[in-house]
N, C-alpha and C positions, 0 to 999 in steps of 0.2 A: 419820872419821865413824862414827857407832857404829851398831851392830844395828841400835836399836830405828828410827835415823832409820832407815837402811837399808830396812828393813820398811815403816815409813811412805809413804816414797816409793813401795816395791812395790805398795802399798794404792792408792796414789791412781793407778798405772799401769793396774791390775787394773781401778779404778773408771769410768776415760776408755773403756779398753777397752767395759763393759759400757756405754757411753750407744752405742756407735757399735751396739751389737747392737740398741739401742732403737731406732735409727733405722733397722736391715733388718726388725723385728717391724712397723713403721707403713707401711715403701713398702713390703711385697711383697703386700698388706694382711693382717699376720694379727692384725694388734690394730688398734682405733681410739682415739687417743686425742686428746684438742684439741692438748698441746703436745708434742712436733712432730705438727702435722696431715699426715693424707696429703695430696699434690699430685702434680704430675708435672713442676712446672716447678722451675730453677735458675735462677740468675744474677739473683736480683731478681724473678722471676717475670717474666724476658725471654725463658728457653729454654726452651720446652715439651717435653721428652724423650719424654711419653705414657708408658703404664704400662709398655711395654716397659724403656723407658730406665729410669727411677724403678726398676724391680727392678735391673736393672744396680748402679746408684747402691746398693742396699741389699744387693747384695752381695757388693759393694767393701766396703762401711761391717760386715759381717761379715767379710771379711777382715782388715778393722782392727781386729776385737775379737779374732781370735783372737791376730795378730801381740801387740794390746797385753798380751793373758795369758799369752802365752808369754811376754814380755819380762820382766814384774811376776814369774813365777817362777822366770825365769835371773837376773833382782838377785836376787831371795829368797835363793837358794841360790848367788848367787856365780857362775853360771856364765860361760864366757869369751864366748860365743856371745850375752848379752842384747843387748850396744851396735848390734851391724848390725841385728839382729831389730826396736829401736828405734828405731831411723833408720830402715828403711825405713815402718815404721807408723804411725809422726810424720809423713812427708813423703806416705805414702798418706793418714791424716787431714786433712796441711797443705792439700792438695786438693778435699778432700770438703768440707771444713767453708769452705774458701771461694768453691764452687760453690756452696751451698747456707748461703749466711752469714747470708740472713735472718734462720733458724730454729737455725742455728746458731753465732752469734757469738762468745761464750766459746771455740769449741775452737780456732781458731788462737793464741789467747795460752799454752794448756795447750800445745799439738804445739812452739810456737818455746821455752817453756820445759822441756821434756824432752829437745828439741835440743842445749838448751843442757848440761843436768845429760849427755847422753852425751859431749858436748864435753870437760866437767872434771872426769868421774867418774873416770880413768888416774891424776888427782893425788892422788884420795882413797884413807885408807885406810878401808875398807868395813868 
């Protein structure tokens, strides 16, 4: 696989990372914005967590931006430590994003397909 995918990939790693940061800027409240609205509830809006929880929630979901930016610049640069850094930040978003799948549906198909790419990145040459 060459560089420049290489990089692409790292890009769109980078990019997953920063929505999860979106989502600690809305629950902790320090922006307001319609999409994702602040709430306090998960699961369909069957579990009310109250603002306590919701910040919790928001920052786990910064935990997951920083794991997914560290990951995006250990591909960048090749490093050997990106794949566990990945795996656990994919499987902490796998979570989030299905606790909260109303508002954010998209990111478990992204978290099960970065799964996947650490799964068969060992076969690639980078």
């Amino acid at each position: 696989m060459s560089t420049f995918v290489r990089l692409i990939v790292a890009f769109i790693v980078f990019m997953h990372g920063l929505v999860h940061a979106m989502y600690f800027f809305v629950y902790w409240p320090l922006v307001h914005w319609e999409d994702p609205p602040y709430k306090t509830t998960l699961l369909w809006d069957r579990w009310d967590v109250g603002p306590t929880g919701i910040r919790l929630i928001g920052v786990l979901n910064l935990v997951a931006t920083v794991g997914f930016i560290a990951a995006a610049v250990g591909l960048a640069l090749l490093s050997e430590w990106w794949p566990p850094v990945m795996v656990a930040s994919a499987v902490l978003s796998l979570i989030l994003t299905l606790l909260d799948f109303k508002a954010a549906y998209g990111g478990p198909v992204v978290d099960v397909i970065l799964l996947v790419l650490v799964y068969f990145a060992p076969r690639w040459d980078w």
